[in-house]
C-alpha beads as a LAMMPS data file, in Angstrom:
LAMMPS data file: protein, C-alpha beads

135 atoms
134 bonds

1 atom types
1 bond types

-500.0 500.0 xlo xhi
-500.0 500.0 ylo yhi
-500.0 500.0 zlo zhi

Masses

1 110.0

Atoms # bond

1 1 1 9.617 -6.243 12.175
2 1 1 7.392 -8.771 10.490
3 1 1 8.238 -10.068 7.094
4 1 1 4.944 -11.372 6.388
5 1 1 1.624 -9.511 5.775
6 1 1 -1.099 -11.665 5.907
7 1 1 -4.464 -11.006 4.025
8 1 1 -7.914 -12.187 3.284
9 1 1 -8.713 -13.998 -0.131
10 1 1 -11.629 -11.036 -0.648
11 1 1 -9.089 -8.261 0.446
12 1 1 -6.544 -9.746 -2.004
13 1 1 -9.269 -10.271 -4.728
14 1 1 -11.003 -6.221 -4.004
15 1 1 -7.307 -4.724 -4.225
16 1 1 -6.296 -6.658 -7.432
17 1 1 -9.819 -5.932 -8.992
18 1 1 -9.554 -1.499 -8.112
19 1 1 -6.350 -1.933 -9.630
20 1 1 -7.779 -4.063 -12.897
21 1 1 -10.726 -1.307 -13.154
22 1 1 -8.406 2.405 -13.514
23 1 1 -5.613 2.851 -16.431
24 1 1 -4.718 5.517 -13.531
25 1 1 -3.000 4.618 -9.979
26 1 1 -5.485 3.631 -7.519
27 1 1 -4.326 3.628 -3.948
28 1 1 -5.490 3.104 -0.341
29 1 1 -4.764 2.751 3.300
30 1 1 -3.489 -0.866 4.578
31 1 1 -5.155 -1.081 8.130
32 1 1 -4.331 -3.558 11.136
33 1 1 -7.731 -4.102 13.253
34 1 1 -7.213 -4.892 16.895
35 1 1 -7.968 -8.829 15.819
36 1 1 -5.011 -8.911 13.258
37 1 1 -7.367 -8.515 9.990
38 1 1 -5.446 -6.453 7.911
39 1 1 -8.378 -4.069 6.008
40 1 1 -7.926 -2.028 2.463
41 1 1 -9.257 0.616 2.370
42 1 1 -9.286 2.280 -0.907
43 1 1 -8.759 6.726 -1.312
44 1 1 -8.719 8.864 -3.958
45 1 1 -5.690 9.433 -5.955
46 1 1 -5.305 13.250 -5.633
47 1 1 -2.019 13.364 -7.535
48 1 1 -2.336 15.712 -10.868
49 1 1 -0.836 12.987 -13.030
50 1 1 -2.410 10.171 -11.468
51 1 1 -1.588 8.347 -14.856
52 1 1 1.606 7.746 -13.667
53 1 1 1.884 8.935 -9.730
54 1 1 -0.790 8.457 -6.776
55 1 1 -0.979 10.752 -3.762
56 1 1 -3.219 9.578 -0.867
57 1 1 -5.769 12.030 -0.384
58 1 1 -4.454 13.747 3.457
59 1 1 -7.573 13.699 4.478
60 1 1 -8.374 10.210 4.733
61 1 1 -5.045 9.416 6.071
62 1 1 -5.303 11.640 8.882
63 1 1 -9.055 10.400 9.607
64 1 1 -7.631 6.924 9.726
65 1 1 -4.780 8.151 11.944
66 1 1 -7.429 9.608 14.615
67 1 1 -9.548 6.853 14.354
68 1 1 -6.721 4.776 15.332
69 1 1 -5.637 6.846 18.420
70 1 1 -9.119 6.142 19.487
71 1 1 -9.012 2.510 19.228
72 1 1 -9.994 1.644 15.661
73 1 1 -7.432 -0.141 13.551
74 1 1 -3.613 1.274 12.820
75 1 1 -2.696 2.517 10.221
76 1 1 0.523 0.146 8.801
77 1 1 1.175 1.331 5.180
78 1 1 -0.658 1.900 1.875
79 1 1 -1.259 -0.034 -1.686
80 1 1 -1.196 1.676 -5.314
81 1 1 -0.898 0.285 -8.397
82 1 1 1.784 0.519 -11.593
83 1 1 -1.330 0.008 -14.751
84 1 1 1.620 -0.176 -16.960
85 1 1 4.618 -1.182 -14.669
86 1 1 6.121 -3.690 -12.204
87 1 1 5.083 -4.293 -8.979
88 1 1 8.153 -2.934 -7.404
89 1 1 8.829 0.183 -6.351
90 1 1 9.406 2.724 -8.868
91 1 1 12.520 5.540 -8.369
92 1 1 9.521 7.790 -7.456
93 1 1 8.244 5.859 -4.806
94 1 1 11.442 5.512 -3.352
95 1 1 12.109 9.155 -3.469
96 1 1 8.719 9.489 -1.721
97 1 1 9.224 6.836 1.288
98 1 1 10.015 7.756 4.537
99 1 1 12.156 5.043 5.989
100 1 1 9.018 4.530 8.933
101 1 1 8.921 0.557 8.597
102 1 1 5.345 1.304 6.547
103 1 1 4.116 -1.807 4.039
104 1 1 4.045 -0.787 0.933
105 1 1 1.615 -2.926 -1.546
106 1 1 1.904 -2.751 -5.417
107 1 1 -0.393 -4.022 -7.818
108 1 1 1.222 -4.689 -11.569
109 1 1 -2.106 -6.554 -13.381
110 1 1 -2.540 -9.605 -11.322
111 1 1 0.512 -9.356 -9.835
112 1 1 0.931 -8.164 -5.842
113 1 1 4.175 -7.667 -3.792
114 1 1 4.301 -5.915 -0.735
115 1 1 7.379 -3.928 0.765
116 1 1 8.376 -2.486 3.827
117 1 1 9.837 1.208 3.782
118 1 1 13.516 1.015 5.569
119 1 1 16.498 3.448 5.404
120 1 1 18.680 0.847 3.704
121 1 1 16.546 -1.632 1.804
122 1 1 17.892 -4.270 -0.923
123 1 1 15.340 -2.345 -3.522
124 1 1 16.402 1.086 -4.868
125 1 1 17.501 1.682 -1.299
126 1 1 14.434 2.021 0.665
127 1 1 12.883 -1.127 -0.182
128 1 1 12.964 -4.645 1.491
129 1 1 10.874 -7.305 -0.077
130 1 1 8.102 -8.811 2.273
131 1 1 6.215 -11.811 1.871
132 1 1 2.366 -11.928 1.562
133 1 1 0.477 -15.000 2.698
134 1 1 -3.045 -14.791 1.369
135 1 1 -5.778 -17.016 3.620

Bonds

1 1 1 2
2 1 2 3
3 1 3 4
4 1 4 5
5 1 5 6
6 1 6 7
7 1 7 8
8 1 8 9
9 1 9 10
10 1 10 11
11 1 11 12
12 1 12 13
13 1 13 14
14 1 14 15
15 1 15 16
16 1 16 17
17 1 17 18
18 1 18 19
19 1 19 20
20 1 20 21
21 1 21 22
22 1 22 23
23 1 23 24
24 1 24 25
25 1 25 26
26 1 26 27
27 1 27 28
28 1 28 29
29 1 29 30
30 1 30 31
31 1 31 32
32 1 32 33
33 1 33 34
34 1 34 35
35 1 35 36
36 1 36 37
37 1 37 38
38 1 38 39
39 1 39 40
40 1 40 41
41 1 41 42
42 1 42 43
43 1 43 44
44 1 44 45
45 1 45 46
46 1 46 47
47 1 47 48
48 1 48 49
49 1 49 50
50 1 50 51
51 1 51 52
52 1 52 53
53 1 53 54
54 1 54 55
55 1 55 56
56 1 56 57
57 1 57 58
58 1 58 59
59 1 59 60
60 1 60 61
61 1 61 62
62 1 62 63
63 1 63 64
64 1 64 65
65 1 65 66
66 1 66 67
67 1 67 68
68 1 68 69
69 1 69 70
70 1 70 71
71 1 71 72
72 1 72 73
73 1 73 74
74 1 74 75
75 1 75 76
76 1 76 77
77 1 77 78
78 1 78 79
79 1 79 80
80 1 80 81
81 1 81 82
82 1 82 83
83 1 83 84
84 1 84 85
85 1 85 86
86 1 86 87
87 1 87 88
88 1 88 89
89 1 89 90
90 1 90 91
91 1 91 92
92 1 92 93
93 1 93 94
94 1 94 95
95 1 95 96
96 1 96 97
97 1 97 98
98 1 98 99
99 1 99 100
100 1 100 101
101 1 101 102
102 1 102 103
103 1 103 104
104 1 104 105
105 1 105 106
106 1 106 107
107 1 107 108
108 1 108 109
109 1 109 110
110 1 110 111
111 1 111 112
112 1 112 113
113 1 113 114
114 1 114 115
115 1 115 116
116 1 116 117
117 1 117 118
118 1 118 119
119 1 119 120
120 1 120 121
121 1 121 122
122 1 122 123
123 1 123 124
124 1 124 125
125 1 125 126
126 1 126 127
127 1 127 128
128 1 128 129
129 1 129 130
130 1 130 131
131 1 131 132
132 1 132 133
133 1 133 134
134 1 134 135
């Protein structure tokens, strides 16, 4: 699997901005379009403590999973943020991962690391770092 994610100074600058604009967890889909771009597309947080916890709304995930079977762009993992955390994976998100090889993105104020979901990963056990190259 790839250890770098690359992404667009204006993708980079919208996900870092969401993040600066909610004391809650934002969150969104990380998409791969057929040309390489990798979109972000943001969702509603639809956890009940979404202070502290983010749930992508089903709804759009599924949506982008059909659109993708059609030919629109794959779906390869997700962002949220930590408002008052590091951006590393929390015990909670690593209790939540499913060891699918998904990129994980998380926004800590300015700060963005990405992570790929594995079943034995050097962070909290689920987590390997991966390096994003922003263009």
């Amino acid at each position: 699997m790839d250890s770098t994610l690359e992404i667009s100074r204006p993708t980079w600058d919208r996900i870092v901005a969401d993040a600066a604009g909610s004391s809650d967890e934002i969150c969104g889909l990380l998409l791969r379009h057929p040309d390489g771009r990798i979109e972000a597309r943001g969702c509603t947080n639809i956890h009940p403590q979404p202070a502290t916890r983010f749930e992508l709304d089903p709804g759009a995930l599924l949506a982008a999973h059909r659109a993708a079977r059609g030919g629109g762009p794959a779906v390869i993992g997700h962002y949220h943020s930590h408002p008052s955390g590091k951006s590393e994976p929390s015990a909670e998100d690593a209790a939540q991962a499913a060891a699918d090889g998904a990129i994980w993105v998380i926004v800590a104020g300015s700060e963005v690391r990405a992570w790929r979901a594995v079943g034995d990963g050097a962070m909290r056990g689920r987590f390997d770092p991966v390096a994003i190259v922003v263009r």
